[in-house]
Structure formats: C-alpha cells, structure tokens
C-alpha positions as CSV (number, residue, x, y, z in Angstrom):
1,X,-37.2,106.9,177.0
2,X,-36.6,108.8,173.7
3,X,-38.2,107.2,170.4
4,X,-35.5,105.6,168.6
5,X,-34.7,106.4,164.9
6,X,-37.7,103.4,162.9
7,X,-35.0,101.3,161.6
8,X,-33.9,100.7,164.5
9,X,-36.6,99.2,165.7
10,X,-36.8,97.5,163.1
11,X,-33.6,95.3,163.8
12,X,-33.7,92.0,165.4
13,X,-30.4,92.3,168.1
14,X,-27.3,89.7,166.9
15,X,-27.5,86.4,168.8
16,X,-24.6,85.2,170.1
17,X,-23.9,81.9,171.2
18,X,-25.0,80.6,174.4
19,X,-22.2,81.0,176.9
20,X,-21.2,77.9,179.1
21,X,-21.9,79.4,182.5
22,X,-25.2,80.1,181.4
23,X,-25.8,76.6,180.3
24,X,-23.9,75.0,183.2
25,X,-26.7,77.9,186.1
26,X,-30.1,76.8,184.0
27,X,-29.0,72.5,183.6
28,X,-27.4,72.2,186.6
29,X,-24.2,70.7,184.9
30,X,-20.8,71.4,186.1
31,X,-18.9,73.6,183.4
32,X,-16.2,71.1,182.7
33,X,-18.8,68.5,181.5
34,X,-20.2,71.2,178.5
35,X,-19.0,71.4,175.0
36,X,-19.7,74.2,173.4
37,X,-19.2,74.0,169.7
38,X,-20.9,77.0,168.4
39,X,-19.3,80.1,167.8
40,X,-16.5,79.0,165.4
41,X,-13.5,79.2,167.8
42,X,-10.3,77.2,167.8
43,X,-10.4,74.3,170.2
44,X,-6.9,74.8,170.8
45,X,-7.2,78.0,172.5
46,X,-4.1,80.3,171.7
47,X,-0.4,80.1,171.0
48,X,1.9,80.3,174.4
49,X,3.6,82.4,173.0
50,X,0.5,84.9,172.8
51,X,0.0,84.6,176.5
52,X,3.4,85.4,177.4
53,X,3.0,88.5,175.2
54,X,-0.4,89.2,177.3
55,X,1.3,88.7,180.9
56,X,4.3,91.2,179.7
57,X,1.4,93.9,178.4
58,X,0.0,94.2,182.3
59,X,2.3,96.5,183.5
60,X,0.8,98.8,181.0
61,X,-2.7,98.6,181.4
62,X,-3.5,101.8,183.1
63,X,-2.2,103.3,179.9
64,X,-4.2,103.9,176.4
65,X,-3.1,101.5,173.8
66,X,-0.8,103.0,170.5
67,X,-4.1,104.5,168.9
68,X,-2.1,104.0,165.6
69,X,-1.2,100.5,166.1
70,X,2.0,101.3,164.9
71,X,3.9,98.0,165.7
72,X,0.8,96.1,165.1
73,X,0.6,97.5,161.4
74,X,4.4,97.2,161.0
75,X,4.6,93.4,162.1
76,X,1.1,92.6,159.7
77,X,2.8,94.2,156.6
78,X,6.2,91.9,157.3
79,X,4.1,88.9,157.9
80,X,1.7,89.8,154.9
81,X,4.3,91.6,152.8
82,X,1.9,94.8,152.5
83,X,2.8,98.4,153.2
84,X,1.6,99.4,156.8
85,X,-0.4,102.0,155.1
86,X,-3.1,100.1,153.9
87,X,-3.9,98.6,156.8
88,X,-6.7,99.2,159.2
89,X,-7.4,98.0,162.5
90,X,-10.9,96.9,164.1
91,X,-12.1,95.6,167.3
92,X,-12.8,92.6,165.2
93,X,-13.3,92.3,161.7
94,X,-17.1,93.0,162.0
95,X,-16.0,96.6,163.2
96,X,-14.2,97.1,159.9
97,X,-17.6,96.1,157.7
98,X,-19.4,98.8,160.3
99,X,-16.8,101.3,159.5
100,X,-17.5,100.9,155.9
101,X,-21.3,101.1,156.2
102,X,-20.5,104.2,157.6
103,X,-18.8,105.9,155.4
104,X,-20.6,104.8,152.5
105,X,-24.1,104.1,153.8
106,X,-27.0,106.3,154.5
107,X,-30.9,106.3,154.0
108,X,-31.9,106.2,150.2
109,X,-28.5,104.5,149.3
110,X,-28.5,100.4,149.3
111,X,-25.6,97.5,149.7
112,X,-26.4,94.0,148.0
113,X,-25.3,90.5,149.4
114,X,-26.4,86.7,149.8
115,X,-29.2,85.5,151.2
116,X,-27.5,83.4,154.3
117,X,-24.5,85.4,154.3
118,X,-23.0,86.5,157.4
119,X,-25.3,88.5,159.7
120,X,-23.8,91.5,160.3
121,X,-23.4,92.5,156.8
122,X,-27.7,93.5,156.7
123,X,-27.1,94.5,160.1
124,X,-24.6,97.4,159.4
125,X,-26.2,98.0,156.4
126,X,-30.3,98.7,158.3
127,X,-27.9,100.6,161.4
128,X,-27.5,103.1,158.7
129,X,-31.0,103.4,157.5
130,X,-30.3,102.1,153.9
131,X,-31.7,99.3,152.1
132,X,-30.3,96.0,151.6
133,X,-30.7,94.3,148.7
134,X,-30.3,90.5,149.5
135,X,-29.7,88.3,146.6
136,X,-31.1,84.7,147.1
137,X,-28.4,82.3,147.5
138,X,-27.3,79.4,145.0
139,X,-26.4,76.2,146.9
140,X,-26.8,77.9,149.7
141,X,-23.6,80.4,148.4
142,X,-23.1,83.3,147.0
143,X,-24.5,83.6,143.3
144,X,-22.2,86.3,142.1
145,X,-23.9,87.0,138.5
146,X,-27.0,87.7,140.8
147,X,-25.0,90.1,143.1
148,X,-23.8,91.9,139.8
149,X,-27.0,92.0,138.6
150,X,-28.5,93.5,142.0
151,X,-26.3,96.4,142.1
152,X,-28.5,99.8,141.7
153,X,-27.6,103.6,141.0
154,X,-28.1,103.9,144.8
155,X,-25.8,100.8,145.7
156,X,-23.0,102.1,147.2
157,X,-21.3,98.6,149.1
158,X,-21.6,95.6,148.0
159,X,-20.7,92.4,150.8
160,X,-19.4,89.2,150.0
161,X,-18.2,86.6,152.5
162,X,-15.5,84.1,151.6
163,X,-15.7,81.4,152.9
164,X,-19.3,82.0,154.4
165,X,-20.4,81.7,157.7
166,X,-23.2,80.2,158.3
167,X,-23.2,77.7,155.2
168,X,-19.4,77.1,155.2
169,X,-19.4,77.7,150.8
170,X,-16.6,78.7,149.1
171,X,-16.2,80.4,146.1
172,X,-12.9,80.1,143.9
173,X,-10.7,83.0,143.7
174,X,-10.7,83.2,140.5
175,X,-14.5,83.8,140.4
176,X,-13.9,86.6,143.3
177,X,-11.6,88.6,141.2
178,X,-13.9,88.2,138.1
179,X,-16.4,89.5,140.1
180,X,-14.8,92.0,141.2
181,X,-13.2,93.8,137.9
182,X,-16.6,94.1,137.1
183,X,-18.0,95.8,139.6
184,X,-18.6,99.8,139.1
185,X,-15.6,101.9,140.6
186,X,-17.9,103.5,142.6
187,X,-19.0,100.6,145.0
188,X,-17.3,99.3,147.3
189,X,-16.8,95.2,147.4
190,X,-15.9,94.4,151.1
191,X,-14.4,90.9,151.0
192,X,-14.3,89.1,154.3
193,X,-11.8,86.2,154.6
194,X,-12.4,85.1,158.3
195,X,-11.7,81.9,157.6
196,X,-9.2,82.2,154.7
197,X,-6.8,80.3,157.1
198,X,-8.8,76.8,157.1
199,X,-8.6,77.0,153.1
200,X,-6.5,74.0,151.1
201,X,-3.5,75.4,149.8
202,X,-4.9,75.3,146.5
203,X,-7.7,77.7,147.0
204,X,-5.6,80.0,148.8
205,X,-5.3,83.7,147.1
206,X,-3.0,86.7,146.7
207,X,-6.3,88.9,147.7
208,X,-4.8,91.1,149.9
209,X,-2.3,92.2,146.6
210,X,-5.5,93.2,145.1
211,X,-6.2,96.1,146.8
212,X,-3.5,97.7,144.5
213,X,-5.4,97.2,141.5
214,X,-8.8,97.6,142.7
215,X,-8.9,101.1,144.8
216,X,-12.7,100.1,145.8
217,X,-11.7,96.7,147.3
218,X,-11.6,96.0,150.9
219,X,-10.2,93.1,152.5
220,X,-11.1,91.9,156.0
221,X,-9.5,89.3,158.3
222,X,-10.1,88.4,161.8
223,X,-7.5,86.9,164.4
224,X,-10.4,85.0,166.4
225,X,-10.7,81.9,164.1
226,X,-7.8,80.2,163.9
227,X,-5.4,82.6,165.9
228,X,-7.7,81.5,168.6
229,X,-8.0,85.7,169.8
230,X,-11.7,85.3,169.9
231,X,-12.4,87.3,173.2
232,X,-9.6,90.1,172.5
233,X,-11.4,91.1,169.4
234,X,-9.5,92.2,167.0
235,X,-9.5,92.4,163.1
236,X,-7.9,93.7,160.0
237,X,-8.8,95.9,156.9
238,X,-6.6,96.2,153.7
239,X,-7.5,98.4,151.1
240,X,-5.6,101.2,148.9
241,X,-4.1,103.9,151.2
242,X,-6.5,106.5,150.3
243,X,-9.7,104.0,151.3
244,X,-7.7,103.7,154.4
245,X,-7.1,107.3,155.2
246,X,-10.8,107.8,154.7
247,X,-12.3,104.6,157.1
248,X,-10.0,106.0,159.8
249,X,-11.2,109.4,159.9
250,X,-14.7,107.1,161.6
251,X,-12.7,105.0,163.3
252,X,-13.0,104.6,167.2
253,X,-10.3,106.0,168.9
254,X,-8.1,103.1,170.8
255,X,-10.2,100.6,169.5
256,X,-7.8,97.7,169.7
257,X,-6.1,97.6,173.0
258,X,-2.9,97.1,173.8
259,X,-3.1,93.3,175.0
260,X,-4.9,92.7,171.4
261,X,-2.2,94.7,169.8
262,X,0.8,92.3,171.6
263,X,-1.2,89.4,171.2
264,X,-1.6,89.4,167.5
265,X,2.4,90.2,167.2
266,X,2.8,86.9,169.3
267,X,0.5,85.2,167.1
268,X,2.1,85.8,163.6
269,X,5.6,84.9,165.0
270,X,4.3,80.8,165.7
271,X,3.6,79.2,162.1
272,X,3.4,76.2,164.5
273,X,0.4,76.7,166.1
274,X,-1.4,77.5,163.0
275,X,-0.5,74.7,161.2
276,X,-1.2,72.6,164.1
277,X,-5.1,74.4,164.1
278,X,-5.1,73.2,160.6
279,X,-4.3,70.1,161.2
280,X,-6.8,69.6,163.9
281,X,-9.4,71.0,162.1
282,X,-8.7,68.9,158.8
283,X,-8.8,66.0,161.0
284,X,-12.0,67.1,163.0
285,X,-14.0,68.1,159.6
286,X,-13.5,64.4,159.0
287,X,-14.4,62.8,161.7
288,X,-17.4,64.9,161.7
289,X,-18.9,64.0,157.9
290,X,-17.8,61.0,158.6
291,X,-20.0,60.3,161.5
292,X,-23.1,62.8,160.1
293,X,-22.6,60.3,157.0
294,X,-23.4,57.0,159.8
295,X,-26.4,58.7,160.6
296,X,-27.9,59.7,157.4
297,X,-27.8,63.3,158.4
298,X,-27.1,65.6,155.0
299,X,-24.2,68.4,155.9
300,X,-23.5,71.3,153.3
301,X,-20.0,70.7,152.8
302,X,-17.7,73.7,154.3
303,X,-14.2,75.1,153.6
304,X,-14.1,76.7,157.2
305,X,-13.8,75.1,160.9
306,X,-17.9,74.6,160.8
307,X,-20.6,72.6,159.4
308,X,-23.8,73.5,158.7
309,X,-26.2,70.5,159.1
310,X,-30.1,70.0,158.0
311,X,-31.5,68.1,161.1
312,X,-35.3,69.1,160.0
313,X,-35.9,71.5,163.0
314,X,-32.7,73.2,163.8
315,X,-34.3,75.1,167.1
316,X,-35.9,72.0,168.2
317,X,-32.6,70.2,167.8
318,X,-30.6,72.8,169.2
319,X,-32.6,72.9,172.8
320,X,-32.3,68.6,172.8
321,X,-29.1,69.3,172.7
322,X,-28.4,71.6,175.5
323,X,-29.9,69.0,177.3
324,X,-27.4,67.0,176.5
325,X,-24.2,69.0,177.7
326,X,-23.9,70.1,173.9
327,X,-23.6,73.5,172.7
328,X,-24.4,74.5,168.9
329,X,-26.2,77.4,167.2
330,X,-29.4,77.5,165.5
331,X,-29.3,79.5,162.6
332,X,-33.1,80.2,162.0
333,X,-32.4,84.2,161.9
334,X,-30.2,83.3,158.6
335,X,-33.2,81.7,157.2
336,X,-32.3,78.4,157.7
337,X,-34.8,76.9,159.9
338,X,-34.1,73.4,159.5
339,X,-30.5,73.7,160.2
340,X,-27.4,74.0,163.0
341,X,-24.3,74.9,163.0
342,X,-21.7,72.9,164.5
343,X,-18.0,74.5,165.0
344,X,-15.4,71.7,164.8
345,X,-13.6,70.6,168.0
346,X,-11.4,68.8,169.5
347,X,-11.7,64.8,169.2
348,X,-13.3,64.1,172.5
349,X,-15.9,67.0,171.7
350,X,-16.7,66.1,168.2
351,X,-17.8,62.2,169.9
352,X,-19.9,64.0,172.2
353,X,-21.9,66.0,169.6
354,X,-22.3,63.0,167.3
355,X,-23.1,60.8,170.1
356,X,-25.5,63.1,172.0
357,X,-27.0,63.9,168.1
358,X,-27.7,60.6,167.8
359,X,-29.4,60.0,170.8
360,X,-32.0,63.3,169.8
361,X,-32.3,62.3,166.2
362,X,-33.2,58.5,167.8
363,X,-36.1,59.9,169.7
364,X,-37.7,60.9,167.0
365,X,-37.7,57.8,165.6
C-alpha cells in the first residue's frame, strides 16, 4: 500500500463504544439482557414525533438531501432565534470541529486545549499535521488562564468543551465569555456545547448571541445527546455569517441527509420530550452519586448525562464489567487510567451498573 503522510501514523484511531451485538456474539448473552451505558445517549430513545417525521421522509430516499438544509436552517433560527445565515450543518458536531481544523490548520500552525478534553479536538488538530498544544487540566477541567497563556504566534484554533466529556466539568459562562474577549481576533475559539441541554437553568447562556460580537467564535451543538438522534448524526455550527460562508466552502456536499434533516425539525417542535430527558437524567444523576456514595467509590461531579468514576483500574473494571451484562467506557486514551465513564440510564439500568459494580469492586476485596 502507499506510505501514509507520518502524522498519520502517528494517530491512535477513535474508540467507540462497544456495541451490544458484539457484546451479546463474544458472552453469549441474549441482547435484551445488556446495558450499555457508554456512549452518552438518551435512554429514552427519540421523540414520536421524530419517527413519524422519519417514516414520511422514505418516499424520498432515492433522492439527495437539500444540500443547503434550507428548512433545517430556517426551523434552527425560529427555534434559536438566530438568522439562518450563521448556521452550519455537520454530520455531527465533531464534523463541524474537523471543518474548522481545516480551514484553519496546517503543519507549522498549532490549536491549544485541556488535557482530558474531548478526543477529537487533538484528533482533528494531528489530521492536519499541526501541533497541539494541550494544557494540563485543573480539577480535571479546563484551566482557562493556562489556555490563554498557551496560545502561540502559530496558534490558529483554540478548543474548548463545555461541559466536557469525559470529566463531565463545567465552566460558568461568565468565565467562557471572559475568556473569550481576550482571546486574539485572529484565533478561532470553537466552543462545543453538546451537552448544554442537561445544564440547570442557572448556568444556562445566551452563547449562541455571541457570535455577533465575537466574529472568531464558533458554537457547536449536537442533536445526539438529549435529542436522542445519536445514529442520524447530525450537528450544528453558529458563527458570524462570514465564518460561515468560509467553513462551507470545505464542507461535504449532502452531508446531513434528508431523514436527519426531518428528524431534527421533529425534534425542536416537542419541548416535552426534552424536558422529560431532563427530568430523567436529573433523577438518574442521583440515583447514581447516590449509590457510588454507598460504595465509597469517588465520582468527579458532572453537569452532563455522565459520570466519570475513579475505580483504580478503569480497563480492568471495564472488562469485569462486560462480564457482567454491563456496558461502560474506559477512558485510558484521555489519560485517565484509573477511571470509567458511565452514561446515565434509565432506572432499571442504573441498578444494574451499581449492582454489577459492586459485585467487581467486592472481588477485590
């Protein structure tokens, strides 16, 4: 085969979490008898509504999607009060932060961000061949002095996830914006809200409304947290209308189909369902620290639909657990051996992880 550019190479490849089937074809288990609580998806699945929107798009799926997303962009800026302009599309959020390390991102220029920050943020950043700068973590968050103080002539994007996955830490937005206004003009901060919708009220922000002050400010969202679109992939980018007009020059063509498109109008017509994925994860966050808290186990306290958990040895932990019926994700390849993440789930599946983690921890003992 040909010889491959060295940084890529040099990339370890994203690990996803571990499907069911899989689990169910190397344990023997039937599939129904599996939780899988580790890739951060709503236990609720999707609105109805979103699958009657789905059902009335197969009549048209032997033609392209709207490449422009036109109803898409025109339902986001009603729901989001936002002018359609300055809003991109992705085939999930994570193809947004790509876009941007492609326009801005080549070999001798450099992005900053956390140490334990969301993993695709260094991997877009080595896919271009530029350096990333990764600024050790505070508390397991983002130290954003240290960010500021990272930033090079050569830095061009700077990453900043909020809340942050792995660790769950949430940083108010009053220190974002701070942050932010002092950034140089000629970086640009790429803020990724995937979980904004899990936040308390009181933490929530106007972000999105700051993309008119801040022309090098990007916003990202995803719908496949709590709009429970995980597997249709499909994301959001706000920024001033000139940022736009540039990342869609590199955008895919079609790169959100047409069932993602329809599904996401579905989705921002039910309030209902949203609040009610609130709801059940306010109530499963509980019941979670509440039963880590029986064991002794020590949790890094989260403001998404995850918690991170120190167990001692998170890979060890994690393959007990799969024997167990229980799926969660080790999160050594952030750095954090000694860890798991655990999504939160429905009541019943929650029980099973805190019973099946107390057996392991037991063994030990």
């Amino acid at each position: 085969m040909p010889t491959p550019l060295s940084f890529v190479s040099d990339i370890a490849p994203y690990q996803p979490g571990k499907p069911i089937d899989e689990l169910a074809r190397e344990l023997g288990f039937r599939a129904s008898e599996i939780v899988k609580l580790a890739s951060n998806e709503n236990p609720l699945g999707c609105s109805p509504k979103v699958r009657d929107a789905i059902q009335g798009e197969i009549k048209n799926i032997a033609r392209y999607p709207d490449g422009s997303g036109h109803l898409l962009k025109e339902a986001l800026g009603k729901k989001f009060q936002i002018d359609p302009v300055k809003i991109l599309l992705g085939n999930g959020s994570n193809d947004i932060l790509e876009m941007a390390s492609i326009a801005f991102l080549d070999a001798g220029l450099s992005s900053v961000y956390s140490e334990h920050c969301f993993i695709v943020n260094k991997l877009a950043t080595l896919s271009r061949g530029a350096n990333g700068i990764e600024v050790p973590a505070r508390q397991f968050g983002h130290d954003l002095d240290a960010m500021l103080m990272a930033i090079r002539a050569d830095t061009k994007v700077i990453f900043v996830s909020n809340p942050n996955n792995p660790t769950g830490t949430f940083v108010s937005p009053e220190k974002v914006r701070k942050f932010i206004e002092k950034v140089p003009k000629h970086v640009l901060v790429v803020l990724d809200e995937a979980y904004t919708e899990y936040l308390e009220e009181k933490d929530q922000s106007n972000s999105l409304s700051w993309v008119d002050e801040f022309s090098n400010l990007l916003v990202t969202r995803t719908f496949s947290k709590v709009y429970g679109l995980a597997s249709l992939r499909i994301g959001v980018g706000v920024g001033n209308k000139e940022l736009i007009e540039v990342l869609n020059r590199i955008r895919q063509p079609f790169n959100v189909s047409s069932f993602a498109q329809a599904a996401v109008v579905a989705a921002l017509a039910d309030d209902e369902f949203i609040e009610r994925s609130r709801e059940v994860n306010r109530q499963g966050m509980a019941q979670l620290v509440s039963g880590l808290k029986s064991l002794g186990v020590e949790y890094i306290p989260s403001s998404g639909n995850f918690l991170t958990i120190d167990v001692g040895d998170g890979k060890r932990v994690f393959d007990a657990l799969l024997r167990e019926g229980v799926i969660v994700r080790p999160i050594g390849g952030y750095g954090m051996p000694r860890h798991i993440r655990v999504s939160v789930g429905l009541q019943n599946e929650n029980e099973k992880f805190l019973e099946a983690l107390r057996r392991v921890l037991s063994s030990d003992r």
